[in-house]
C-alpha positions as a Python dict, from the first residue, in 0.01 Angstrom:
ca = {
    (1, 'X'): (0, 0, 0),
    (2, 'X'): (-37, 263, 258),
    (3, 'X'): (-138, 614, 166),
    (4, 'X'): (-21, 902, 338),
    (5, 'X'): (-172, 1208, 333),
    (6, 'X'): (51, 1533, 335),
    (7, 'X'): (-235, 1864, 449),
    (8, 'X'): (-149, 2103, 115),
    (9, 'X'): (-342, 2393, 220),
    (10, 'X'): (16, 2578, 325),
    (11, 'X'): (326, 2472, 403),
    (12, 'X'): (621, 2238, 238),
    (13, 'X'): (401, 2000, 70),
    (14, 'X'): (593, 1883, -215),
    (15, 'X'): (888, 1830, 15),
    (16, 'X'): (704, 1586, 200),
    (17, 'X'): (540, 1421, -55),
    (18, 'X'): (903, 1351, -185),
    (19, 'X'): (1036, 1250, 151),
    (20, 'X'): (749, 960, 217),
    (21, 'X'): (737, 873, -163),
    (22, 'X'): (1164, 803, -77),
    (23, 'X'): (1097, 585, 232),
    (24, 'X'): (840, 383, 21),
    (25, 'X'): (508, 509, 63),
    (26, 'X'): (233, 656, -179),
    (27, 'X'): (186, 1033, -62),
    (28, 'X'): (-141, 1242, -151),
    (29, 'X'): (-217, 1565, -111),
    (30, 'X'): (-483, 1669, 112),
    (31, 'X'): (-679, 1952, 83),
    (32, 'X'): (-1059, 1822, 105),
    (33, 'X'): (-1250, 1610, 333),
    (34, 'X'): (-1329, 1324, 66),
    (35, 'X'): (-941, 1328, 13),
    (36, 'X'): (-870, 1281, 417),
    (37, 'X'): (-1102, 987, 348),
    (38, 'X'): (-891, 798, 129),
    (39, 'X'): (-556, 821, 344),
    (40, 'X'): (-413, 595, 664),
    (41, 'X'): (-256, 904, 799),
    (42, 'X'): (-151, 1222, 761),
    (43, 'X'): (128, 1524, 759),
    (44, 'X'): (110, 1862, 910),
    (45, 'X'): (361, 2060, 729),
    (46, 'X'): (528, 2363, 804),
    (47, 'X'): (393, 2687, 758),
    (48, 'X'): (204, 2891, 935),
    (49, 'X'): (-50, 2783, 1234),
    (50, 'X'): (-272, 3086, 1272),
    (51, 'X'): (-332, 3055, 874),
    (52, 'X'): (-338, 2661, 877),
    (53, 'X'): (-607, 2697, 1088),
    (54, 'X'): (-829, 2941, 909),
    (55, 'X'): (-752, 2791, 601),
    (56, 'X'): (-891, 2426, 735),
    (57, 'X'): (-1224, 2597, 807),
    (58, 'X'): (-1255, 2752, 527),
    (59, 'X'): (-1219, 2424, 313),
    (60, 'X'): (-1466, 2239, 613),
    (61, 'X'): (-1113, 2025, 675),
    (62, 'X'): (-1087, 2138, 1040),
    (63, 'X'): (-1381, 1918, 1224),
    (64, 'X'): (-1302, 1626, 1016),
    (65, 'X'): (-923, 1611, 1091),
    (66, 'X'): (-1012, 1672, 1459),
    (67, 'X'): (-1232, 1374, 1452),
    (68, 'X'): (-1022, 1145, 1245),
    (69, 'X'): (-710, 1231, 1501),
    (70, 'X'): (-968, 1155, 1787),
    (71, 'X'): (-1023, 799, 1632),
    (72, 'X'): (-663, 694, 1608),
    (73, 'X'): (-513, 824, 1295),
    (74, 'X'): (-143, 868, 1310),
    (75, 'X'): (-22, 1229, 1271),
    (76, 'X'): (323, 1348, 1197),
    (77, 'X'): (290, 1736, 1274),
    (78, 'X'): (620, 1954, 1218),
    (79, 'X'): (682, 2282, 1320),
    (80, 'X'): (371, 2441, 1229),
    (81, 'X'): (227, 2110, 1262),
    (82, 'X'): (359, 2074, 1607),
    (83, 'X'): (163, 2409, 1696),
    (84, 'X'): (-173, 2262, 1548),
    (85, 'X'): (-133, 1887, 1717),
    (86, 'X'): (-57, 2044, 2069),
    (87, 'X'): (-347, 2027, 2338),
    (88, 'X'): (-246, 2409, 2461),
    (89, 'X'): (-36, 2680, 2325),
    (90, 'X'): (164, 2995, 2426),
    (91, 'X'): (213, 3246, 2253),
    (92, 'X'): (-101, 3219, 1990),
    (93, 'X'): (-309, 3486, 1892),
    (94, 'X'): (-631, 3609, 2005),
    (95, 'X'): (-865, 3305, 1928),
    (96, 'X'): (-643, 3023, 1804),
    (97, 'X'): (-774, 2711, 1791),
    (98, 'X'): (-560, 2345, 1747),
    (99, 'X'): (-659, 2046, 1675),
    (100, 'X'): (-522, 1881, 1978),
    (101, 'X'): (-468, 1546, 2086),
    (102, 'X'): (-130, 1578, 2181),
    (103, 'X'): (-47, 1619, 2518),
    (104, 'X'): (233, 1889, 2546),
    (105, 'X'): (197, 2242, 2554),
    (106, 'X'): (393, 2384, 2234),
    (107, 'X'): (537, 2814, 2268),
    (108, 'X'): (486, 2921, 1965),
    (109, 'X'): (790, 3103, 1755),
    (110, 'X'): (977, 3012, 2071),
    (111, 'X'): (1346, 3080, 1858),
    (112, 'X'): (1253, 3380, 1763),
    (113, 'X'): (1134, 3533, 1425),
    (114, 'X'): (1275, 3467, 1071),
    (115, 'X'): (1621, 3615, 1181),
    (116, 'X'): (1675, 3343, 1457),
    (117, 'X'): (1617, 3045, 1247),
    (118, 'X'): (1921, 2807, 1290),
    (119, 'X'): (2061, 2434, 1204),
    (120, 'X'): (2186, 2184, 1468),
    (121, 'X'): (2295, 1838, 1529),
    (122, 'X'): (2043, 1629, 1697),
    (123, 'X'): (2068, 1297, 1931),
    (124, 'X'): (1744, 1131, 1901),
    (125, 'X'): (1613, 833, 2166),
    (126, 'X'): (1352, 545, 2168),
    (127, 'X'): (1383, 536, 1807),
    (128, 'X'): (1624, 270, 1729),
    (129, 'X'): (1969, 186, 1547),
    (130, 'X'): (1888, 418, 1256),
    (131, 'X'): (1917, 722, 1472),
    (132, 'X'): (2297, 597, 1610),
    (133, 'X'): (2378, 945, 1412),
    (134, 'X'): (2268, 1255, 1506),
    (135, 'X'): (2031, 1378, 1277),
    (136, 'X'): (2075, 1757, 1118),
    (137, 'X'): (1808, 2001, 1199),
    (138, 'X'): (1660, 2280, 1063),
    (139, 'X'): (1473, 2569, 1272),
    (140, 'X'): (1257, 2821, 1119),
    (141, 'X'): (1068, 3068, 1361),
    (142, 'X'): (1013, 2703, 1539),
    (143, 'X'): (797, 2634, 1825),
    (144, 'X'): (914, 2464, 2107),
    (145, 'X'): (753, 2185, 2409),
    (146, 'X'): (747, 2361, 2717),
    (147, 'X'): (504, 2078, 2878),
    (148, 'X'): (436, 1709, 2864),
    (149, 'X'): (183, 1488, 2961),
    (150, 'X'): (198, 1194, 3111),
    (151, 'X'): (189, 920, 2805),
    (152, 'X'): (454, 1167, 2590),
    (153, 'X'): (776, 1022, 2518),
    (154, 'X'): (1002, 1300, 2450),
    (155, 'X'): (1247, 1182, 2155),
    (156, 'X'): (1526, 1494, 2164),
    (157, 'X'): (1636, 1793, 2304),
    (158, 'X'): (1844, 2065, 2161),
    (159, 'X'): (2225, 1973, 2336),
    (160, 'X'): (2408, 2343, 2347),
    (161, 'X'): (2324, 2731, 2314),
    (162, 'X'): (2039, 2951, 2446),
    (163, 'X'): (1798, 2683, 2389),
    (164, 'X'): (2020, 2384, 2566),
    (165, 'X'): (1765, 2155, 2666),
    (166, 'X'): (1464, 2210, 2511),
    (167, 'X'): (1235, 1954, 2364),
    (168, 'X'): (1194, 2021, 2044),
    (169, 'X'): (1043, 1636, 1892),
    (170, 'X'): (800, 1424, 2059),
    (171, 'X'): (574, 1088, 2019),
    (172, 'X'): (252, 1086, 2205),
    (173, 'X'): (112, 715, 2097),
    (174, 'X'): (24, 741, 1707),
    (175, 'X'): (121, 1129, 1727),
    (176, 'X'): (474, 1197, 1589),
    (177, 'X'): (562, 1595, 1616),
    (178, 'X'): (932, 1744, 1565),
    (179, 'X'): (996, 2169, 1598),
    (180, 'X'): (1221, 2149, 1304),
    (181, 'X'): (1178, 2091, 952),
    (182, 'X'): (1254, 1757, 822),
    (183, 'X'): (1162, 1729, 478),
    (184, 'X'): (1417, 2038, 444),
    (185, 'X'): (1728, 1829, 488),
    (186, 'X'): (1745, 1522, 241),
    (187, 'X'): (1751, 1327, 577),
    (188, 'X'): (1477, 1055, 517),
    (189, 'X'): (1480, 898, 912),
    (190, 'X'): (1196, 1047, 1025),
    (191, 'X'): (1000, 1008, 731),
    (192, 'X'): (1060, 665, 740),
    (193, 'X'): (1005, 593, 1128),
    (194, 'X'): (637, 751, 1084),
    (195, 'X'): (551, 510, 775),
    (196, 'X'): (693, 220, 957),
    (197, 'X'): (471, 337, 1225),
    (198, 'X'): (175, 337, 1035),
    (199, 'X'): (240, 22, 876),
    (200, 'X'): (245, -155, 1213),
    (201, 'X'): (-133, -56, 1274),
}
């Protein structure tokens, strides 16, 4: 069966594990580097980047993720975990590090703080028939891409407001990343495109 990892040193990691146990797939919790052993891939939650990333040196997780994401592992970063996939950022403080290996570069808290979190409607592309319905988002002091490389496919945009246009979920080869929150909705679509994903490896 294939194990996916959810990273449960911050962020929504019950939610997750919920979500990928739904679409079919045994979820672990990952907060060592014996544990990142044992899984195919891996989610970065929600949460907080700056503290994500101290928190993934403190518990010697950091260099070990980075390598395993440099060797192919699929990835499914959101919000936070956008911020911490993402080559380069903007907006980061003094010293912030990512893990990298996707090609975009993410502004972090691009929406605003905690008072400009918001829910919309989003058309997604290059994903197939299951996403014939726009899929209901949820934005909490969310980044947002303001670059892609080459080899990124970028899956949706935000359609209307202040932020009309902005790519806000992309797929860089076995990296999956999405601004908003999807284990917050009850919508299992993207859960489900990321195992199928890893199941075709």
């Amino acid at each position: 069966m294939t194990v996916i990892g959810v990273f449960a040193l911050q962020g929504n990691v019950r939610e997750h594990v919920a979500m990928l146990n739904q679409v079919g797939v045994e979820a672990r919790p990952v907060r060592r580097p014996a544990e990142l052993e044992q899984v195919d891939a891996l989610v970065l939650p929600g949460g907080e980047s700056t503290t994500m990333d101290k928190l993934a040196r403190a518990f010697e997780l950091f260099e070990p993720l980075q390598k395993r994401i440099a060797d192919g592992m699929p990835v499914f970063g959101t919000c936070a975990g956008m911020i911490m996939l993402a080559n380069e950022i903007t907006g980061g403080i003094d010293g912030q590090e990512t893990l990298g290996g996707l090609d975009v570069t993410v502004r972090r808290n691009a929406f605003g703080r905690q008072v400009d979190s918001f829910e919309a409607d989003l058309d997604f592309t290059g994903l197939g028939a299951a996403f014939d319905t726009p899929y209901h988002a949820v934005f909490i002091r969310a980044p947002w891409v303001e670059r892609v490389g080459r080899d990124v496919e970028v899956l949706s945009t935000v359609s209307s407001g202040p932020a009309a246009g902005r790519i806000v979920a992309v797929r860089h080869d076995r990296l999956l990343a999405t601004s908003f929150h999807p284990e917050m909705t009850g919508d299992a679509r993207l859960h489900g495109y990321f195992a199928e994903l890893v199941r075709g490896l």
